[in-house]
C-alpha positions as CSV (number, residue, x, y, z in Angstrom):
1,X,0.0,0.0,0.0
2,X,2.6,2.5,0.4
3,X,4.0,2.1,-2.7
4,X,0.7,3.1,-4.4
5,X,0.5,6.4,-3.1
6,X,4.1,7.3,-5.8
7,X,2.0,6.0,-8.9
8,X,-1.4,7.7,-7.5
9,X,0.9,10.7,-7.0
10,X,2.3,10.1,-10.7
11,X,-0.9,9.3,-12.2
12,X,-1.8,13.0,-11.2
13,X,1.1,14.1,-12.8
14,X,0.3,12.5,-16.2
15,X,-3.2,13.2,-15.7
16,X,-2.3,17.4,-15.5
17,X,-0.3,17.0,-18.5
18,X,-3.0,15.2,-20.2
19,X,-5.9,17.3,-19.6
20,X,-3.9,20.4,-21.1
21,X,-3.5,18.4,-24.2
22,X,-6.5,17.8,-25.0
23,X,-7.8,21.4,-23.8
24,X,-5.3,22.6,-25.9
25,X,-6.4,19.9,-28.5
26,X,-10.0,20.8,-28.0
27,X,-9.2,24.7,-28.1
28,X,-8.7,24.7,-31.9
29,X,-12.1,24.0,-32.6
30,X,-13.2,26.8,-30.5
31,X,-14.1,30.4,-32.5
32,X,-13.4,32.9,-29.5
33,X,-15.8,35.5,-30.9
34,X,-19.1,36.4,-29.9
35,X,-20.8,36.2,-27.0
36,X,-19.8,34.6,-23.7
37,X,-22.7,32.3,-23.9
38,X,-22.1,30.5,-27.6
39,X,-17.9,30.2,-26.4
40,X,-19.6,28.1,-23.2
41,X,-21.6,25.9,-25.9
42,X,-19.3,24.9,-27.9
43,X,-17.2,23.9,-25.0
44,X,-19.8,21.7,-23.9
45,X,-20.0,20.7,-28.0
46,X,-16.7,19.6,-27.7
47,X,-15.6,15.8,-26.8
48,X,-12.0,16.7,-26.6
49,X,-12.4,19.5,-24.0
50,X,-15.0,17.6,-22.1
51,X,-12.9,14.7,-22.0
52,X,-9.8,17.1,-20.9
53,X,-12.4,19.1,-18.2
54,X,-12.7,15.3,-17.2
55,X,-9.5,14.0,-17.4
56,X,-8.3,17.6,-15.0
57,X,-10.9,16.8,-12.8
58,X,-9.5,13.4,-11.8
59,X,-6.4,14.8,-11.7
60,X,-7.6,17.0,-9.1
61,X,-9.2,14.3,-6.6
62,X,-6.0,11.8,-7.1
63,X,-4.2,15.6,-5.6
64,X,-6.2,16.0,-3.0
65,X,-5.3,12.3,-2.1
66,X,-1.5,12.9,-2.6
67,X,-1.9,16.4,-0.5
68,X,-3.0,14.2,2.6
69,X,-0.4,11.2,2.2
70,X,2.8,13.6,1.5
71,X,4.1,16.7,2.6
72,X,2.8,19.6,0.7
73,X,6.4,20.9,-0.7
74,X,7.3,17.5,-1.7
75,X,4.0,16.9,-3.6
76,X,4.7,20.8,-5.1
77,X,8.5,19.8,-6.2
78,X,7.8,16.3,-8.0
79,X,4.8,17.9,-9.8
80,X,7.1,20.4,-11.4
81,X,8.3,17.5,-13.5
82,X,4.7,18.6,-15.3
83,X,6.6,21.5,-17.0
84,X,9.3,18.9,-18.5
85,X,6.7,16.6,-19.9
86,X,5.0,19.6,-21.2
87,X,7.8,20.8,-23.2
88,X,7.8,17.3,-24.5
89,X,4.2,16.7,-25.6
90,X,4.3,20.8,-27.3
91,X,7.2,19.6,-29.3
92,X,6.1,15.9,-30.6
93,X,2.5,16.7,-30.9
94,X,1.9,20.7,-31.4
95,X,5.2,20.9,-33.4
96,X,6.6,24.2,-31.5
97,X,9.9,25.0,-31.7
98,X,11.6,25.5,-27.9
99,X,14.6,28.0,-27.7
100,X,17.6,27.1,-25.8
101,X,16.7,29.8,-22.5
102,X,13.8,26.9,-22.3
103,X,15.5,24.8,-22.0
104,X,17.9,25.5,-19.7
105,X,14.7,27.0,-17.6
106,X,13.4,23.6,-17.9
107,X,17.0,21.8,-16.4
108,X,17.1,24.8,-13.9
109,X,14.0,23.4,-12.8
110,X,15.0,19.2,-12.9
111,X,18.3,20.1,-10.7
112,X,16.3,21.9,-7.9
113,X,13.5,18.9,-8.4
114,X,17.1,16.5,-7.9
115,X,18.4,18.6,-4.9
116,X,15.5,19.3,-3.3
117,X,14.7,15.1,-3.1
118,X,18.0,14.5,-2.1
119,X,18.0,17.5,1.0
């Protein structure tokens, strides 16, 4: 049983990551114009940002759960992996180009994930 509470605590992590694809998936087939009222509807129209409202919304009970089985700065620090993962899925599947001050932004931020696990 203790075990399980890393991949519930990883699950969220790939959950997050997940639910912004597909929002960001989903977002493409929304026109941003007109009234506040049509831009709800065709949320609600959409599979793909239903199923990444759904897919957040899990992520966000499976946190709750990690909140009261960890400490709250280590659940903070090993979600930040989110950002690498991320970079990852906006490369391979929205095809944007990262610049270099990313990346390093993005090892900044796996060497304090490292140090801080290790302190």
């Amino acid at each position: 049983m203790n075990s399980i509470k890393y991949w519930l605590l990883l699950a969220n992590i790939v959950m997050t990551v997940a639910g912004s694809t597909l929002l960001k998936l989903g977002s493409k087939s929304i026109k941003f114009d007109g009234a506040m009222v049509g831009i709800l509807l065709s949320y609600l129209g959409s599979p793909v940002i239903l199923a990444g409202f759904a897919t957040y919304a899990l992520a966000a009970f499976l946190w709750v759960y990690c909140l009261s089985v960890f400490e709250l700065s280590f659940v903070t620090f090993v979600t930040s992996v989110q950002y690498v993962l991320l970079l990852i899925v906006a490369i391979f599947i929205f095809q944007e180009q990262i610049s270099m001050m990313k990346w390093a932004g993005c090892a900044f931020i796996m060497v304090g994930v490292i140090f801080w696990l290790r302190g």
